[in-house]
N, C-alpha and C positions, 0 to 999 in steps of 0.2 A: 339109144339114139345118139347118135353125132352129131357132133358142133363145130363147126367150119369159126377161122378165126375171127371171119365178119362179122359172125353172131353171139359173139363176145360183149356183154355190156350189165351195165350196174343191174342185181337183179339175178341173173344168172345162175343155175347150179351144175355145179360140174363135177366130176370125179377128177381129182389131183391127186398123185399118188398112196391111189386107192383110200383116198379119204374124200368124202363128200364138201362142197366146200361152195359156199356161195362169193359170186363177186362184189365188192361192198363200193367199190369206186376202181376207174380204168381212166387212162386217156394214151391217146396216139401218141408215138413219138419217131419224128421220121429221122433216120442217118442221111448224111452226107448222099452218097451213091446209093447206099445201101438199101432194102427194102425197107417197110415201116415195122416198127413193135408197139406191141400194147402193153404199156406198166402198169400193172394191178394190185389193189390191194384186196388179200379176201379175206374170207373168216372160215375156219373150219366147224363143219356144223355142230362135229360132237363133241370140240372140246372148247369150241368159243377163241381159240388163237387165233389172233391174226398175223398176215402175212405179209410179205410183197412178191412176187412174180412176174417176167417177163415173157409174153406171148408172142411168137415169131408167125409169122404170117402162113409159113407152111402149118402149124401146129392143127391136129385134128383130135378133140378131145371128146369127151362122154360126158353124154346129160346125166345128172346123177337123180334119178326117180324116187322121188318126195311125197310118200303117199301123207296125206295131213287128215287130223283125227281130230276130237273135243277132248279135253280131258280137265280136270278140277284141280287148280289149289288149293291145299289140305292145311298145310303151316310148315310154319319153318323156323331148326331149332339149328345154331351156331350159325354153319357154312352150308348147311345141308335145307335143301327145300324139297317136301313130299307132294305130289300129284297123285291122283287117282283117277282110274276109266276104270277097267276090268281087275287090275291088276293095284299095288304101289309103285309108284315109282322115286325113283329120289336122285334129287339133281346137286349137285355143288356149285361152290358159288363160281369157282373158274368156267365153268359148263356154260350157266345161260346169265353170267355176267351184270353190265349194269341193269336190266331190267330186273333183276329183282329189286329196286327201290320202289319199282311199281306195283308190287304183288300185295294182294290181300287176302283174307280165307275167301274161301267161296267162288274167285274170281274163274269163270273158264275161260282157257288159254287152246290155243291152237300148238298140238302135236305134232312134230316131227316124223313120221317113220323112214328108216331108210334100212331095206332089208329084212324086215319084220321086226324092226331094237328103236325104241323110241330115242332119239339122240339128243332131241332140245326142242324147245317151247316158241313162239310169236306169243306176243301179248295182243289184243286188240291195241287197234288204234285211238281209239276214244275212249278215254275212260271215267268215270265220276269220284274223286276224291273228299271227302271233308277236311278243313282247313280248321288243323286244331293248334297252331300257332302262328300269330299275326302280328309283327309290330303295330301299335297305335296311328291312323291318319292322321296326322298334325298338319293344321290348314297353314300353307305358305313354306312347308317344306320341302325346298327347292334342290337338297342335296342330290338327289336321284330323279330324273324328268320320269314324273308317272311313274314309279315301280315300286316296289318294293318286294324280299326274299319272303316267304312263307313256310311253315311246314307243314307239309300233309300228313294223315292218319298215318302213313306207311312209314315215316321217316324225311319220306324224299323232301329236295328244297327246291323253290322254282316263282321265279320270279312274276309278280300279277303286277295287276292295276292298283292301286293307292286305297280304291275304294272295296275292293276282296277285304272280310274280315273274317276273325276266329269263329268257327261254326257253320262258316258258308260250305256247302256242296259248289265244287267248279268242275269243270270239262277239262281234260290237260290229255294231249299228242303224246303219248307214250313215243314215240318217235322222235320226234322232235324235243321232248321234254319240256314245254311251254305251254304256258295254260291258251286256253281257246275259247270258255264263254262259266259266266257264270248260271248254274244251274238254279238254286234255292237262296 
């Protein structure tokens, strides 16, 4: 299918030189006399680069056809992270980037297919962490309004509420990378 320059926007997948490649942020940019262009920045799906590109208003490009799957994380030993559906599969860390500080065993993760070759991973959106490192709430500690850094089960670090402690289960926007509610 074809993609007219108008239908260009965050979200987007597209074929760029014959690499599948999603658009990660765009905005207009008009010249002088000139027609307008769109500066973009994308990601390429199968190997996690990113980019910049400018898109000329004549530009007519291909939707790049994303068939998406279930598939299981297995574990992950140095750079290398394994998943399972039918098959193994094994991702490196340049591949599906900072989201592996969100991965845990077990977790199912949305598949990539482009072509019939799995390329890369979504993680959900919401996901439940345990908080197994917590500085102490110190009442009238005013250095940080409300926050302080945590660590989760996984590694990752992300800032909560005062009152999140070691052992809590929280909610945390893989996306966003910020916590969202306390669970337990």
């Amino acid at each position: 299918m074809k993609i007219s320059y108008s239908e260009l926007e965050k979200g987007v997948k597209i074929i760029l030189k014959n690499e599948p490649c999603q658009i990660i942020e765009c905005s207009p940019m008009f010249k002088g006399r000139g027609s307008s262009v769109l500066r973009a920045k994308l990601k390429k799906l199968s190997t996690g680069e990113i980019f910049s590109h400018t898109f000329q208003s004549s530009d007519i490009l291909e939707e790049a056809e994303i068939e998406r799957e279930e598939i299981e994380f297995i574990y992950s030993h140095r750079d290398s992270f394994v998943f399972k559906n039918k098959e193994r599969i094994v991702f490196s860390m340049d591949q599906i980037g900072d989201t592996a500080t969100f991965l845990k065993p077990g977790t199912k993760v949305e598949a990539m297919d482009y072509k019939g070759k799995i390329i890369n991973i979504t993680l959900p959106i919401k996901m439940h962490f345990k908080v197994i490192e917590a500085p102490p709430n110190i009442k009238g500690n005013r250095s940080q309004p409300g926050t302080k850094t945590v660590t989760l089960e996984t590694g990752a670090k992300i800032n909560v509420p005062m009152f999140i402690e070691q052992g809590n289960i929280i909610e945390v926007n893989t996306e966003t990378k910020e916590y969202v509610k306390r669970v337990e």
